[in-house]
N, C-alpha and C positions, 0 to 999 in steps of 0.2 A: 543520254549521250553515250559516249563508245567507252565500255569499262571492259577492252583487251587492254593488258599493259602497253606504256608507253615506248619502254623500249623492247625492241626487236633480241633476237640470239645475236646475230651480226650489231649490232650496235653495244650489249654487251661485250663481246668480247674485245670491243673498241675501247671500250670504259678500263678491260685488266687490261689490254697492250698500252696503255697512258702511264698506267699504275705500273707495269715492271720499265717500262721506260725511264720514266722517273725515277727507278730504285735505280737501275744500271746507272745512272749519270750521275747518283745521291749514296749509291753505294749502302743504302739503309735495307736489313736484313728482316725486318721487324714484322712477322706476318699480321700480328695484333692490329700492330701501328698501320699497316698498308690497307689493312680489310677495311678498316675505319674512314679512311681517305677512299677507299674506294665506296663504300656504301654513304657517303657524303658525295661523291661525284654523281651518280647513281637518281639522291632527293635531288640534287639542286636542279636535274632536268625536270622531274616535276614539278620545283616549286616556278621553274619558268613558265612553265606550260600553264601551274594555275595562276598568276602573273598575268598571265595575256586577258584572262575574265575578269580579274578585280579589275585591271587597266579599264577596260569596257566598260563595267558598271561606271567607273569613277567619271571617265568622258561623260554616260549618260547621264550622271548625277550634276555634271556641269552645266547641261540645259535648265536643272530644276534651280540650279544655282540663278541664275541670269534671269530665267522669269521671275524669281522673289526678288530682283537688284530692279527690275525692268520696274514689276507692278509697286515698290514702293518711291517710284519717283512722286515728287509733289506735281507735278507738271507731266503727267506720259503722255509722248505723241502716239500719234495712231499705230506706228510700228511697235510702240512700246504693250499697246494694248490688242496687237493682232498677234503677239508674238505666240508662238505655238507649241508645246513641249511634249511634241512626237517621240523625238528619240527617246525621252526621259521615260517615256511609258513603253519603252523598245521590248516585246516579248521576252527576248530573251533577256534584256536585262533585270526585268520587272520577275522573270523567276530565277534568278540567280541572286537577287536580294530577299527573295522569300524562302531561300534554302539554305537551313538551319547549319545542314553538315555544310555546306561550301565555308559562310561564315566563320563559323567554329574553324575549319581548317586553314581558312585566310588569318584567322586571329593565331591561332597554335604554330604558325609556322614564322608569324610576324611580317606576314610579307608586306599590308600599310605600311610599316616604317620603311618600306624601298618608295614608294609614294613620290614625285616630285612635282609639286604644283604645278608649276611651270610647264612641264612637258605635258602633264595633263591639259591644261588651257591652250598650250598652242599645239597641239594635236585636236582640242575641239575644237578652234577656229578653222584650222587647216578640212576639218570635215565639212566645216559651214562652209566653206569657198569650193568646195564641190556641185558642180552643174544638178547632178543628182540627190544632193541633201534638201535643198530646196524643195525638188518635186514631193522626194519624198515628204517633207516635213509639210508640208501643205498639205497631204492627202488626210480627206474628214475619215478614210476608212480604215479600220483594224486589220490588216493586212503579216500575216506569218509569215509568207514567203519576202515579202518588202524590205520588214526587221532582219529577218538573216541574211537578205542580199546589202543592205547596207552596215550592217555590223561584219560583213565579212571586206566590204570596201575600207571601212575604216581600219583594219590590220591590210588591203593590199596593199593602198595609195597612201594610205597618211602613216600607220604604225612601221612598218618595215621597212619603207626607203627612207626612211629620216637616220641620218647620220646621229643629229644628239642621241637619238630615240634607242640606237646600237649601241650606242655610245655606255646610252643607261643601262641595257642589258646586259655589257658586257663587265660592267665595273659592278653589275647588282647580283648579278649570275658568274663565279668564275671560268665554270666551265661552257658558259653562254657559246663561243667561236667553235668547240665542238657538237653543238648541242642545236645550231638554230636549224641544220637541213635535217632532225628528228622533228622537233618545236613545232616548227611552222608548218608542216604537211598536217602535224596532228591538229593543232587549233582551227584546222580549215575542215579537218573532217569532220571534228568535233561539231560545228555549228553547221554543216550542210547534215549531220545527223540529227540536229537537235528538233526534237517533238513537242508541241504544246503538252502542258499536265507530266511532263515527265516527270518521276520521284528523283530527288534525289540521290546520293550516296554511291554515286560514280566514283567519285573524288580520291579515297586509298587507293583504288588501286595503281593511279599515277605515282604515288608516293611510296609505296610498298612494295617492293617485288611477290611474284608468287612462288611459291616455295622452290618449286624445282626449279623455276629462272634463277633463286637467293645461291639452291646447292650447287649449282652450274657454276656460278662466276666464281662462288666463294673457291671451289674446289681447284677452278682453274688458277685462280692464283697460289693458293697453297702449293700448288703441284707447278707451277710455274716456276716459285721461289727454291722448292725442295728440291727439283731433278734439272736444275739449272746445268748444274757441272757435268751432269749423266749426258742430258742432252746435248752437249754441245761435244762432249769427247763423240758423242753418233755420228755430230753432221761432220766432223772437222776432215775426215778421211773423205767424204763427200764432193770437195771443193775445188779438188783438184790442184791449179797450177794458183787457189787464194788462200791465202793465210787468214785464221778467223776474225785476226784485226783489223785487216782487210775490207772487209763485209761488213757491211755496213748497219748499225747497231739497230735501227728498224727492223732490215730483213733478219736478222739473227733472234730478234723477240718474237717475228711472224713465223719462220720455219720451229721453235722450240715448243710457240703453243699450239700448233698444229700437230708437231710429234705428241705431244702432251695428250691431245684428245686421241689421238690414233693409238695411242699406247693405252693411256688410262679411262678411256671416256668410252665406255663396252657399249653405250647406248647410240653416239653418233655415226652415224656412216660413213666411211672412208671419204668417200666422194662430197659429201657434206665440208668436212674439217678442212679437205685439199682448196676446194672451192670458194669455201667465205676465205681463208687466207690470201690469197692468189687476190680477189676481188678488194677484200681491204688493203692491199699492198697497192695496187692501182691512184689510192688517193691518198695513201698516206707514205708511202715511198717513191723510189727512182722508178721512171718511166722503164727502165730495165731489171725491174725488180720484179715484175711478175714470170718473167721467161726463167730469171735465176732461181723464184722460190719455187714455181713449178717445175724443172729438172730437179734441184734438190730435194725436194718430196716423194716425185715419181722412183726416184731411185732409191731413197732409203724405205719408202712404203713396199718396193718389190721385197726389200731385202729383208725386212721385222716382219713380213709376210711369212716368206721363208724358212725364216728361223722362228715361225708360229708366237711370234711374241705380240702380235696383233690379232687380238678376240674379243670379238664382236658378238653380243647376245640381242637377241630380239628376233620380231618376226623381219624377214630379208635381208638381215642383216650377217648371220651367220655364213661364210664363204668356206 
C-alpha cells in the first residue's frame, strides 16, 4: 500500500492554524500543552484512516459470521446451504488479517473498542442489497481486481453516505469534520494501490510524522506562539483604514503564519508560504479573505524584503 505520509504540508499547517485558533479564543499560552493537542490531532487522522480497514475486515468477518448461524440451523433451506462466503475470503481482507503489524497497531491504538455492532451489520446488509454484491458473491472465481472494486463500493455507497455511519466517525474521531476530505481520497488510493503478497509495515507511517514534517509543524507553532505580538505590531500599519480587531481572527492567524515562515522558515519559498495561505483561507475564511490576505502579504513581503530581513537559503531560493 502507499507509505507517503498521510498528511500533506498544506494539511499540516491546517492542523497549527486550529491549534493557535483555539489558543486565541482560550487564551492558553502553553507551548508544552498546545504541541500535545496538536500531535493528538495529528494520530487521530491516522487512527481514522486505519479505522476505515478494521471497519472492512470486521463487515467481511460478518459473512463468516452468518454462514456458521446459516450451516447450524437444524433445518437449512437450500439458501441456507448455497450460501457463499466470498467476501469473507475478499483478498484484501484476507491479508489485512494475516498482517501481524496492522493487528498489533489496531490493538495498540485500541481502535475495536470504537467497534459498533450495529453499524457493522447494517452496513453489511446495506452491502448485500447491492445489485453488484450478488454478482460478485456468486462468482466461483478468485478475482483481485473484483475484491478491490467491491471493497472500494462498500466505503462509496454504503460507508460514507450513511449519516449514523458520520455520525460514528465524528463522535469516534474528534477531529473526523476536518479530517474526512484528507481520510477518504487516501483510503481510495490506498486500495486502487493495493497488490497481492504485499508485506506489511505501511502502517507507522500514518501515525508518525517524518522527521522533518514533526520539525515543520512543531516549529511553526512555537514560533507562532512566540512572535505573536512581533507579528501583529508588522501587519497592523498594513491595514490601512482597519483596526486589528477589526480583522477577523482567521485572517489575522493566516497572515501571522505566513510571516512566520517568510521570516523564519529559510527553507520554504516565498511564493510557496504566500500561496498555501491565500488557498487555505479560501475554505476556511470569508469569501473576501483571500484578496485581503494576498494585499497584505504582498505588501509586507515587498517591505522585509527590503529591509533584507527575509533570507532564504537553498538551491533557488536565494533572491
Amino acid at each position: 500500500m502507499n507509505n507517503q505520509p498521510l498528511l500533506s504540508r498544506r494539511s499540516l499547517r491546517v492542523k497549527v492554524m486550529q491549534i493557535l485558533f483555539a489558543h486565541n479564543q482560550e487564551g492558553s499560552r502553553d507551548y508544552a500543552a498546545l504541541k500535545k493537542k496538536l500531535m493528538a490531532s495529528i494520530r487521530d487522522t491516522g487512527r481514522s484512516y486505519l479505522y476505515h480497514f478494521l471497519f472492512l475486515v470486521e463487515v467481511a468477518d460478518s459473512v463468516e459470521r452468518e454462514a456458521v448461524m446459516r450451516a447450524a440451523k437444524y433445518l437449512p433451506t437450500e439458501k441456507d446451504l448455497s450460501f457463499t462466503r466470498r467476501f469473507y475470503q475478499n483478498a484484501i481482507a484476507v491479508a489485512l488479517r494475516a498482517d501481524d503489524h496492522f493487528r498489533k497497531i489496531i490493538d495498540r491504538e485500541k481502535l475495536r473498542f470504537l467497534l459498533d455492532e450495529e453499524l457493522v451489520r447494517l452496513a453489511y446488509n446495506s452491502l448485500k442489497a447491492l445489485p453488484e454484491y450478488e454478482t460478485y458473491a456468486r462468482s466461483e472465481f478468485s478475482d483481485t481486481e473484483a475484491d478491490r472494486a467491491i471493497a472500494i463500493q462498500l466505503f462509496e455507497e454504503v460507508v460514507w453516505p450513511s449519516e449514523d455511519l458520520d455520525q460514528h466517525f465524528e463522535d469516534s474521531f474528534p477531529t473526523w469534520d476536518e479530517d474526512v476530505d484528507i481520510v477518504i481520497p487516501r483510503v481510495l488510493n490506498t486500495l486502487k494501490a493495493w497488490k497481492p503478497g504485499q508485506p506489511g509495515g505501511w502502517l507507522d507511517d500514518m501515525l508518525e510524522l517524518p522527521n522533518e514534517s514533526r520539525d515543520f509543524v512543531c516549529e511553526l507553532l512555537r514560533l507562532g506562539l512566540e512572535k505573536e505580538e512581533e507579528l501583529e505590531k508588522l501587519v497592523a500599519p498594513r491595514l490601512e483604514n482597519w483596526e486589528m480587531e477589526r480583522v477577523s481572527l482567521m485572517d489575522r492567524i493566516l497572515i501571522r503564519m505566513a510571516l512566520t515562515e517568510l521570516l523564519y522558515c529559510e527553507t520554504i519559498p516565498i511564493k510557496v508560504s504566500i500561496n498555501e495561505y491565500i488557498d487555505i483561507s479560501k475554505i476556511y475564511s470569508t469569501p473576501r479573505s483571500k484578496d485581503f490576505i494576498n494585499g497584505v502579504l504582498d505588501n509586507l513581503m515587498k517591505t522585509l524584503r527590503d529591509e533584507g530581513r527575509i533570507r532564504k537559503r537553498g538551491r533557488g531560493l536565494v533572491e
